[in-house]
N, C-alpha and C positions, 0 to 999 in steps of 0.2 A: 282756438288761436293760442298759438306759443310765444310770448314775447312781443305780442302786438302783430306780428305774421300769422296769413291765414294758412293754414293745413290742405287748404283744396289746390290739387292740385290738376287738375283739368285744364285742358288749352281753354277753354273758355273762361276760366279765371284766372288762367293764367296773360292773357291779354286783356282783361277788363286789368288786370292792376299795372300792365304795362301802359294802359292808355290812362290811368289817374298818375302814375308817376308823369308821364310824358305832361299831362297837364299843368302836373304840379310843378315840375321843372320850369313849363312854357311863361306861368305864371310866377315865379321867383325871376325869370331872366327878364322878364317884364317891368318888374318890380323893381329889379338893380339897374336898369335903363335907364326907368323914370328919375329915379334917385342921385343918376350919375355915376355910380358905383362902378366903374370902371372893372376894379379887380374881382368884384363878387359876379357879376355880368360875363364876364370872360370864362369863371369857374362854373355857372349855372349855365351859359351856352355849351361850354364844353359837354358838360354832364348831358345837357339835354340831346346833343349829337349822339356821344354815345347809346343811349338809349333808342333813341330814333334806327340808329343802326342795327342795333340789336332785335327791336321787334320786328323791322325790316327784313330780316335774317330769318328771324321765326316764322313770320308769315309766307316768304318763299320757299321755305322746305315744308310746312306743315297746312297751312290755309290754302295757298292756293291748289295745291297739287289735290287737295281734298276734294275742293270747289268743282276742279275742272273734272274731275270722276262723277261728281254727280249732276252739275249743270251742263246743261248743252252748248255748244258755239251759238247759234240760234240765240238763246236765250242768254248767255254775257253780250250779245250784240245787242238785242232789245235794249238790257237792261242799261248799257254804255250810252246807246241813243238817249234814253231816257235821262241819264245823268250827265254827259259834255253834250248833248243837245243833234251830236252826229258818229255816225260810224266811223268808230276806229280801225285806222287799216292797218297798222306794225301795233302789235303787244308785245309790250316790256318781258323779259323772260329773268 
């Protein structure tokens, strides 16, 4: 690590430290809520938007296009069933 930044740079590490920011964010805009914090709340939502968008972004050029090469239609229906409880008929593009 250089400067407290890790060196790896792998989409797999490179989204494990986007979803600890994303947290870390989720939980500072939390924190400024509770508190009232008006102006710091606005700046940690802010941040957090941006962030969200951004992995957003990563994930549709990079994860999904991956995902859909190795997994089956078949099998993201399974798997959707399994997790909203029913077949999805429009996916998001």
């Amino acid at each position: 690590a250089i400067f407290g930044l890790s060196t790896d740079k792998s989409l797999t590490a490179m989204a494990h430290r986007d979803h600890l920011a994303i947290l870390k964010l989720l939980k500072l805009t939390e924190e400024a809520v509770a508190a009232k914090n008006e102006e710091s709340a606005g700046r940690t939502a802010d941040n957090l938007g941006r962030a969200l968008k951004k992995h957003f972004a990563r994930e549709r050029m990079i994860q999904y296009p991956v995902s859909d090469r190795f997994i089956k239609r078949e099998e993201w229906d399974l798997m959707l069933i399994k997790i909203y409880g029913q077949k999805l008929t429009k996916y998001e593009k």
